[in-house]
C-alpha positions in Angstrom: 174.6 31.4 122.1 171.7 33.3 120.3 170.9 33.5 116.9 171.7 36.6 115.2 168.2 37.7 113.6 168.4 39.1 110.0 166.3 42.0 108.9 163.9 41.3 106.5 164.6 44.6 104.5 166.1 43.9 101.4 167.0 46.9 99.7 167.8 50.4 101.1 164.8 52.1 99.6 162.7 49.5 102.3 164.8 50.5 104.7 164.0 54.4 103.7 160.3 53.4 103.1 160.2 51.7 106.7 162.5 55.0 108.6 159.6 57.2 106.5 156.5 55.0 107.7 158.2 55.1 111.7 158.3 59.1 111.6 154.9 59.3 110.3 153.8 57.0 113.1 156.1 58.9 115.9 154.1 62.2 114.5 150.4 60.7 114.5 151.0 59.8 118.2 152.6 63.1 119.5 149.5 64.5 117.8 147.0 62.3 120.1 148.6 62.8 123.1 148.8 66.5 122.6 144.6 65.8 122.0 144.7 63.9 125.1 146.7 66.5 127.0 144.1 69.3 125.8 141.0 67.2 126.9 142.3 66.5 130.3 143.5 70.0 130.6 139.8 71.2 129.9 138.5 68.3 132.5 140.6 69.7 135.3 139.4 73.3 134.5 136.1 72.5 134.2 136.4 70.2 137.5 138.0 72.7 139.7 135.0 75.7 138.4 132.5 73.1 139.6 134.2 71.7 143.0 134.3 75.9 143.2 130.6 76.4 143.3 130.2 73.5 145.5 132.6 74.7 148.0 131.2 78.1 147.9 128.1 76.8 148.6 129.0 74.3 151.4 131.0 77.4 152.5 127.4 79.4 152.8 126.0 76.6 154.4 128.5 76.2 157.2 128.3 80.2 158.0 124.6 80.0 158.5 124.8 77.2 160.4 127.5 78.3 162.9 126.0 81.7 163.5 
């Protein structure tokens, strides 16, 4: 059978301290990935305008070759 493994908190106000310190953490990260999200969200736009252009331009090129 397993050991049971005892915390290494002592007091309550740890345990408060430690809850405190984990939300604080939890926050910092759902603020990066919302970063991350808006990045890749500007990527993509600026992607698709480009792959646009292109297209329009292969587009051209195809019309005045087929004619």
């Amino acid at each position: 059978m397993a050991k049971k493994k005892e915390s290494t908190l002592l007091s309550w106000d740890e345990v408060d301290s430690q809850l405190r310190k984990l939300g604080e953490l939890q926050i910092k990260k759902t603020k990066l990935e919302g970063t991350l999200q808006t990045k890749i969200n500007e990527l993509k736009a600026n992607y698709a305008n480009q792959c646009s252009i292109i297209q329009a331009e292969a587009k051209q090129i195809e019309t005045e070759i087929t004619k």
